[in-house]
Every structure is written in structure tokens, then in C-alpha cells.
N, C-alpha and C positions, 0 to 999 in steps of 0.2 A: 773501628777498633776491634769490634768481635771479629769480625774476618779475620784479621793478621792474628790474633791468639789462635783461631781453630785452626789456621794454617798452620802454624805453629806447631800446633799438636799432633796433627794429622803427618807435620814432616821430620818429628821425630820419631813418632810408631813407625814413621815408615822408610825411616833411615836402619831401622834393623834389618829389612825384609830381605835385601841384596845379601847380604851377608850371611843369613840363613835359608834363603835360599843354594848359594854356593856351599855351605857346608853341608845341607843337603846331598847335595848332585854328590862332592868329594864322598862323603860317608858310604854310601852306597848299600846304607842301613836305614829302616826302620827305626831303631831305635831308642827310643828318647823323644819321639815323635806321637802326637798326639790329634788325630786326624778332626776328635770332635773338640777339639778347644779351634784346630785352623775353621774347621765352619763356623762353630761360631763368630770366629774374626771375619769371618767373611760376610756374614750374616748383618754383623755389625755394620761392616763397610755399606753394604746393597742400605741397609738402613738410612745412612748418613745419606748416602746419594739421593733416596728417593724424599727425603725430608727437605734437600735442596730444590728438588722438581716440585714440593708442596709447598713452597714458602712461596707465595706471590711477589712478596717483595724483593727475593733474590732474586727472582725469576725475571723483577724485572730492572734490575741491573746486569742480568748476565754478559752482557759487551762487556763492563767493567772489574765484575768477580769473577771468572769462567774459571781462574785458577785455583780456586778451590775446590771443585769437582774435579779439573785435571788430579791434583794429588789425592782425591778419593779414588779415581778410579785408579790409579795408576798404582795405588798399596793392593787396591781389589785384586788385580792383574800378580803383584808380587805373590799373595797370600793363595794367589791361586794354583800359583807357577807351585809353588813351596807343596801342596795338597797333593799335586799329580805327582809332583816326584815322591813325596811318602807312598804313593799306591805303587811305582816301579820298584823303588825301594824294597816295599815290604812283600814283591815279585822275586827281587833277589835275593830276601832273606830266607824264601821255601825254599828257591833253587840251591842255594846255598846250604840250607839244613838248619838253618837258624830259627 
């Protein structure tokens, strides 16, 4: 029952990501973007992951749970996507004059 709540949790944080991501890429701005709050969500994420590689017990269910780590990495991956485009972003905001 803990699994399905942390899935849970882990698939609404990470039901935002797609959407800010895209608003990213569209904006084609900087700003409003906060590059040290995205690490630390990323921080967070590598966290979560590596707690699951420490847990013996999950570890040794992995055939059974594996999708719990799929939606850790796979926010990691969003929150990351989201990071690089703030660093293009805030490229076209010199080039720009902003």
C-alpha cells in the first residue's frame, strides 16, 4: 500500500513537468524561472532514486515494483529537460537585450 501512495505522489509532481516544460520551450524566456529551486527538485528526485537502490527490501522486489523508479526517473528526465531549456532560455534573453 506504501508503493501505490508514493506512486501516487511522484505522478502528480510529475504530471506538471510536461506542461512546464512546454511552456518553457514556447516562452523562449527566462523568466519567471528559477534554476536553483529546478536543482534542487532534481536533487530531490536523484535522492528518491538512490533510497530505492538502498532499500534491500525493494530491491528485492524489483520484478514486482520497478515502476516506481520508472516515474522517478522519468520526472528526473522532465525536471532536467525544463533546466536546459532555462540555460537556452536565458541565452536568448542576452541575445535579445533582456
Amino acid at each position: 500500500m506504501a508503493e501505490i501512495a508514493e506512486v501516487i505522489m511522484v505522478v502528480c509532481f510529475g504530471a506538471s513537468w510536461p506542461f512546464n516544460v512546454i511552456k518553457s520551450y514556447k516562452a523562449r524566456t527566462a523568466k519567471g524561472k528559477s534554476p536553483v529551486f529546478l536543482c534542487l527538485i532534481i536533487i530531490g528526485y536523484v535522492a528518491g532514486i538512490a533510497s530505492k537502490f538502498l532499500n534491500e527490501a525493494y530491491m528485492a522486489s524489483i520484478n514486482e515494483k520497478w515502476y516506481v523508479l520508472f516515474f522517478y526517473f522519468l520526472n528526473l528526465f522532465m525536471v532536467s529537460v525544463d533546466l536546459v531549456l532555462y540555460f537556452r532560455n536565458r541565452t536568448l534573453d542576452k541575445k535579445n537585450g533582456i
